[in-house]
DSSP file (Angstrom, degrees, kcal/mol; ACC not computed):
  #  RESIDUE AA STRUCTURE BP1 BP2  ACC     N-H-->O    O-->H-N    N-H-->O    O-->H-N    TCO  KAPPA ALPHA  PHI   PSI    X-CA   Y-CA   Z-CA
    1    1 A X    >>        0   0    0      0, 0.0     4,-1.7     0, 0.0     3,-0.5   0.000 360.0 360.0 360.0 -46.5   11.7    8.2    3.5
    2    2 A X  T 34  +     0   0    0      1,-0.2     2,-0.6     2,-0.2    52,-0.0  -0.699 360.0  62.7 -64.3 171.3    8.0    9.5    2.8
    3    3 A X  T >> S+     0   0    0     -2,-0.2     4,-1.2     1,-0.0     3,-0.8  -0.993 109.7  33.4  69.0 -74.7    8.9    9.7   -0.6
    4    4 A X  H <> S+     0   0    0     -2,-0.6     4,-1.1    -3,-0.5    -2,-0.2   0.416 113.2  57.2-142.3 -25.1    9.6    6.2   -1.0
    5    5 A X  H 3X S+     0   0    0     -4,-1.7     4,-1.5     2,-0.2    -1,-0.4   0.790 113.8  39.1 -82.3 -26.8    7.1    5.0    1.2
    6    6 A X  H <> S+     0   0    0     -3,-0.8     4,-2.2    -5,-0.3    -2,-0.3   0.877 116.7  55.6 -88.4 -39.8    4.0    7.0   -1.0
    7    7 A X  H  X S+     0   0    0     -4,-1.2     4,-1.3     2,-0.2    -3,-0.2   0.793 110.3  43.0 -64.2 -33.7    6.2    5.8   -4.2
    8    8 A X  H  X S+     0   0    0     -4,-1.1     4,-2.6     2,-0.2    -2,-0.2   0.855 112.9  55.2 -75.1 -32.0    5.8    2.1   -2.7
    9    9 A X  H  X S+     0   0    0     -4,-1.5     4,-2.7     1,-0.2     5,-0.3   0.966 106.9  46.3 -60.3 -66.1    2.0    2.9   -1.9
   10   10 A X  H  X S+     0   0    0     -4,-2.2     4,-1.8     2,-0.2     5,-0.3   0.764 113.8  54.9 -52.5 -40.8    1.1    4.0   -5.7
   11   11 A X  H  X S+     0   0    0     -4,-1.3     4,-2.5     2,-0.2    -1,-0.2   0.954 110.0  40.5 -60.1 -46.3    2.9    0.8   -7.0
   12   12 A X  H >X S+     0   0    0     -4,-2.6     4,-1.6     2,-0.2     3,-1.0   0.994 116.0  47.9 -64.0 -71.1    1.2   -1.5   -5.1
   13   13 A X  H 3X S+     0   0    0     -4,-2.7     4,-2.4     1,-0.2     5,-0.6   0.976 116.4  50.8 -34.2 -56.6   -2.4    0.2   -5.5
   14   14 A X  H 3X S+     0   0    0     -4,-1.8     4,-2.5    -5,-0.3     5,-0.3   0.962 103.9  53.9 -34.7 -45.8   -1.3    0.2   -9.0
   15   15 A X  H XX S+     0   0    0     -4,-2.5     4,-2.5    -3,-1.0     3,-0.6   0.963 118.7  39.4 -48.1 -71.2   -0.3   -3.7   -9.0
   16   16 A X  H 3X S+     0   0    0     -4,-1.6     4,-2.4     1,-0.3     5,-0.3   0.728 104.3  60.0 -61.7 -38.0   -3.8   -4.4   -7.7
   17   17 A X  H 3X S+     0   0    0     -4,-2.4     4,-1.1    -5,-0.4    -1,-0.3   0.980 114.5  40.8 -33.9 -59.5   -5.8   -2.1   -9.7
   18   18 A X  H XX S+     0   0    0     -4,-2.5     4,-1.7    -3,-0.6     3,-1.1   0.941 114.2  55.5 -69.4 -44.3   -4.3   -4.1  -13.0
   19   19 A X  H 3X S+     0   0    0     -4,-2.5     4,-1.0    -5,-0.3    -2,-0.2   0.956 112.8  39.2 -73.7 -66.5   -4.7   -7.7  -11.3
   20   20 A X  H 3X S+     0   0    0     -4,-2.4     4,-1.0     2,-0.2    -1,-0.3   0.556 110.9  58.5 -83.4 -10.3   -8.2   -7.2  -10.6
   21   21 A X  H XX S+     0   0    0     -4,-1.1     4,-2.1    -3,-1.1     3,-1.5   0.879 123.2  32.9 -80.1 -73.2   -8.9   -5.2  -14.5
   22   22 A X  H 3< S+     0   0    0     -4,-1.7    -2,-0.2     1,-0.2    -3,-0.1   0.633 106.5  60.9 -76.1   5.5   -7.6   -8.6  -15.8
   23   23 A X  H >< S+     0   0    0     -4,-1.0     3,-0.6    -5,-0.3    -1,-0.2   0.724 108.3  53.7 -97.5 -22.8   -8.7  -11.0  -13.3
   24   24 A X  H << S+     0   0    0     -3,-1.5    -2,-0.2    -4,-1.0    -3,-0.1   0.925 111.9  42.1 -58.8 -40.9  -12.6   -9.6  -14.6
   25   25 A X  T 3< S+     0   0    0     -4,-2.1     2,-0.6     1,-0.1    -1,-0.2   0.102  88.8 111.8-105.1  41.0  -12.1  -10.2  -18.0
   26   26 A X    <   -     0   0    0     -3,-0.6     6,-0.4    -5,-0.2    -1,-0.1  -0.863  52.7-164.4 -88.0  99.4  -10.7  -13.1  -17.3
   27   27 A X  S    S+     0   0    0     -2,-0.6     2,-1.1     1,-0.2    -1,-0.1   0.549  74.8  72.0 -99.1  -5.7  -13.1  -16.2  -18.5
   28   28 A X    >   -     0   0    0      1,-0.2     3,-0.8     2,-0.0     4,-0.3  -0.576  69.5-158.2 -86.8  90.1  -11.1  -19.3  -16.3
   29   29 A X  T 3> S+     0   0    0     -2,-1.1     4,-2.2     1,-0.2     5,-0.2   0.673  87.3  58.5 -40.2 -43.1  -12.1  -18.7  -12.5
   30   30 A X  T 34 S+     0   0    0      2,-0.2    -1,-0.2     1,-0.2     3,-0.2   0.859 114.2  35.6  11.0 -97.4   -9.1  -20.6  -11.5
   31   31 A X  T X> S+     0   0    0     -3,-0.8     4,-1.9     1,-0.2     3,-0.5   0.678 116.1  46.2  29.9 -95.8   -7.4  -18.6  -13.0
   32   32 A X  H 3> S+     0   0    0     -6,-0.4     4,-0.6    -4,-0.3    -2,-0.2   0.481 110.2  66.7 -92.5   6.7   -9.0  -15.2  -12.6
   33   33 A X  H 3X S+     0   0    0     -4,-2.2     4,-0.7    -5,-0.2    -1,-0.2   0.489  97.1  49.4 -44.1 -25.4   -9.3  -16.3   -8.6
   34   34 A X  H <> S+     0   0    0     -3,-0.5     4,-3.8    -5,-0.2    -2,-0.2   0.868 109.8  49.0-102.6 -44.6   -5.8  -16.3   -7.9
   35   35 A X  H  X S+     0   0    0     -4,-1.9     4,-1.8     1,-0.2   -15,-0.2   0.859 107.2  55.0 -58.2 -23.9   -5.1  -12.7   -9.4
   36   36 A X  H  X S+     0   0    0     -4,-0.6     4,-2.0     2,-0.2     5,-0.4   0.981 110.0  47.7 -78.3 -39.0   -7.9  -11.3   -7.5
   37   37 A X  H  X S+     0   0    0     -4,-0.7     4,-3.2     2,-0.2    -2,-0.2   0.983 111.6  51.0 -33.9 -65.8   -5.9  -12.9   -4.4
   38   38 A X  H >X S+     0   0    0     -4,-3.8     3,-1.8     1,-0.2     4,-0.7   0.826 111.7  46.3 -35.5-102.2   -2.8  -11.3   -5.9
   39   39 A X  H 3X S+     0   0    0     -4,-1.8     4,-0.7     1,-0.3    -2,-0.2   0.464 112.1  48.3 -27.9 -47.1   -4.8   -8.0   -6.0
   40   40 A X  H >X>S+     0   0    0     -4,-2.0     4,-2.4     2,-0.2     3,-2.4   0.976 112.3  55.9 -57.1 -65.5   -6.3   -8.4   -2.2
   41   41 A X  H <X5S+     0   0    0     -4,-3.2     4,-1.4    -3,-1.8    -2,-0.2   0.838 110.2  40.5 -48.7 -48.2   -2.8   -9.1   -1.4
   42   42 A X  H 3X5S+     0   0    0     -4,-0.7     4,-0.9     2,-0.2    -1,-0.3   0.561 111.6  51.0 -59.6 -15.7   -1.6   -6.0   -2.8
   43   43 A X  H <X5S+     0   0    0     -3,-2.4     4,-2.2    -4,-0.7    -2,-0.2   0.862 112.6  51.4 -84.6 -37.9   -4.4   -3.5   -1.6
   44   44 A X  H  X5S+     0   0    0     -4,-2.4     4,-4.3     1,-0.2    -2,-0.2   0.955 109.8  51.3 -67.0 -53.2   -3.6   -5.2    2.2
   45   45 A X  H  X<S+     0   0    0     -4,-1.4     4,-3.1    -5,-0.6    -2,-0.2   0.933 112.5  48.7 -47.2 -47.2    0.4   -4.2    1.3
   46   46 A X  H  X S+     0   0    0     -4,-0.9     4,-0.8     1,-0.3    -1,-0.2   0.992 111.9  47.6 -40.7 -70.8   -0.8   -0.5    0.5
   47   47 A X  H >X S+     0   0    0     -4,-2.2     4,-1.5     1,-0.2     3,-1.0   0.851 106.2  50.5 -38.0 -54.8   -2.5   -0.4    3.2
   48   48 A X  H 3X S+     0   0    0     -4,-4.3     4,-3.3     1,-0.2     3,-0.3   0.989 113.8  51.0 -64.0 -40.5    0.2   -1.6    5.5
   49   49 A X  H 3< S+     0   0    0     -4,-3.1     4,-0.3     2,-0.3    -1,-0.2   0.721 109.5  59.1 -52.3 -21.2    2.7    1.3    3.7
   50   50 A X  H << S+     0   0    0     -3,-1.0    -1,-0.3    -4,-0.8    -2,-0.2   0.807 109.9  31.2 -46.2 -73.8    0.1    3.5    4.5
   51   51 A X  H  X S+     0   0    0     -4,-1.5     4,-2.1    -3,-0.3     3,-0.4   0.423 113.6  61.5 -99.5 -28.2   -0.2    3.2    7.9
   52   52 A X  H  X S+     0   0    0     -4,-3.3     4,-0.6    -5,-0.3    -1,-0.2   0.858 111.0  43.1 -85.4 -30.1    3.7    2.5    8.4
   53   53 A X  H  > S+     0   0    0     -4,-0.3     4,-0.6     2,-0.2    -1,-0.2   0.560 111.5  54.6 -90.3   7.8    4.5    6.3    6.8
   54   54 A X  H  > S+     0   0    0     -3,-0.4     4,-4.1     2,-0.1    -2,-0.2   0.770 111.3  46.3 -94.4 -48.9    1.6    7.8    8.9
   55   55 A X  H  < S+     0   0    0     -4,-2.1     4,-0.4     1,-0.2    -2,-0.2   0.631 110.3  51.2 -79.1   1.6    3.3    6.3   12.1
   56   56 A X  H  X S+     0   0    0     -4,-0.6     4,-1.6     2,-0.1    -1,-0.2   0.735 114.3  43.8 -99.8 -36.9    6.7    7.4   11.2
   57   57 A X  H  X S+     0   0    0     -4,-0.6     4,-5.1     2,-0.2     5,-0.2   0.954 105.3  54.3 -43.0 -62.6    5.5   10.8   10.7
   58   58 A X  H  X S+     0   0    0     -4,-4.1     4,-2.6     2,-0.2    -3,-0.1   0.949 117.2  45.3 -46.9 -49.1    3.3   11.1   13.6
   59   59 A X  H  > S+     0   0    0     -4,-0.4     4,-2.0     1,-0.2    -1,-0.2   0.956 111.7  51.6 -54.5 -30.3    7.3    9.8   15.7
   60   60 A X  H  X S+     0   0    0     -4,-1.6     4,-1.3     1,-0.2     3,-0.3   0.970 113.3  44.4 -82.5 -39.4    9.3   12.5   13.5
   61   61 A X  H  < S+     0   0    0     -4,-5.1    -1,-0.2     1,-0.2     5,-0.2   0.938 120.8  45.5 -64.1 -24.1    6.3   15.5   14.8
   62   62 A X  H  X S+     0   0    0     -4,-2.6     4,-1.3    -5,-0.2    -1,-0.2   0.837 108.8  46.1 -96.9 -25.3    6.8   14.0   18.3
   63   63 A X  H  < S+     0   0    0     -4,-2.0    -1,-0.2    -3,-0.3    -2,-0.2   0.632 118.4  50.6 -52.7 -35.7   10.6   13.7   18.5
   64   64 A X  T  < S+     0   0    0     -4,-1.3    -2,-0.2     2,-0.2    -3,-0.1   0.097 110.6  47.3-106.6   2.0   10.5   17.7   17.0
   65   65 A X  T  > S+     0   0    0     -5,-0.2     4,-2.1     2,-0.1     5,-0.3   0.617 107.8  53.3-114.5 -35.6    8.1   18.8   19.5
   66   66 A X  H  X S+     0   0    0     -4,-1.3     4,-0.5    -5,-0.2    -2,-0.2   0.651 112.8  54.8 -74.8   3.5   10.1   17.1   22.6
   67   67 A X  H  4 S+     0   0    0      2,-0.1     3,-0.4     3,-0.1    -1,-0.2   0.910 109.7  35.2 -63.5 -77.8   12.8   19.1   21.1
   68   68 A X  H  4 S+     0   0    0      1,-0.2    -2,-0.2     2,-0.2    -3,-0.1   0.692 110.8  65.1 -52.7 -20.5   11.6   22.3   21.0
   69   69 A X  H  <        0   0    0     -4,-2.1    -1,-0.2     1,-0.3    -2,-0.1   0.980 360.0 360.0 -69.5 -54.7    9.7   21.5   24.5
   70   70 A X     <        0   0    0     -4,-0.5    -1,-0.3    -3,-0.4    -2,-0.2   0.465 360.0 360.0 -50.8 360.0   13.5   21.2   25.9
């Protein structure tokens, strides 16, 4: 499941990296406004994947310590 969660992480930074490279050289603001949204939109998604495999870790060390405690 971390696998897939760090694999989801790199796409999304990825997404956004490239929406915000073409939303500079973009010359309609419209336009290069809505991809930088897109991009924001992706950086916040990272972020959440981030934090969702950090807290699933932190349960799996605490589930494997009230084991061993037992």
């Amino acid at each position: 499941m971390t696998f897939q969660l760090s694999k989801r992480l790199k796409e999304y930074s990825k997404t956004a990296r490239s929406l915000l490279r073409a939303a500079q050289t973009m010359t309609d603001l419209a336009i290069a406004a809505q991809l930088k949204a897109v991009a924001e939109d992706s950086e916040r998604r990272a972020e959440k994947a981030s934090q969702v495999g950090a807290a699933k870790a932190l349960a799996r060390e605490v589930l494997k310590a009230e084991h061993e405690w037992l």
